[in-house]
C-alpha positions, 0 to 999 in steps of 0.5 A: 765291630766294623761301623758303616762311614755313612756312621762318620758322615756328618753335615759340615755346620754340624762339625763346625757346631761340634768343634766350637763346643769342644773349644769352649769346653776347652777354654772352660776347663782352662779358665777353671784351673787358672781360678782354682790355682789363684783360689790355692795361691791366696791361700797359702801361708804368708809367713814367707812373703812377710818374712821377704821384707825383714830379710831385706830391709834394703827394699822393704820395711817390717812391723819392726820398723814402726813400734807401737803403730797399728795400721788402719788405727785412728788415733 
């Protein structure tokens, strides 16, 4: 089916008005995913990031290192 162009003719502020939605969505969607991504990142298992520390003690310390300490404890 061919469409008459008069189907295409379409006011200038209506494009524009058309094109700053499409954008927003855009940005919308990005934004979502970045969220979503940080949402799965906080999630997942922190035994690796635990371990980093024991594995380099050179940079880190460990719950090894301080026996007995509770954190957040008041003595």
């Amino acid at each position: 089916m061919t469409r008459p162009i008069s189907h295409l003719d379409v006011p200038a502020p209506k494009l524009v008005d058309d094109l700053r939605a499409l954008v927003a969505r855009q940005r919308a969607q990005r934004l979502a995913a970045g969220v979503a991504a940080e949402a799965r990142h906080l999630m997942d298992d922190d035994a690796p990031w635990s371990r980093l520390a024991c594995d380099h003690p050179e940079h880190c310390s460990c719950d090894a290192d301080y026996p007995g300490w509770t954190p957040g404890a008041i003595a």
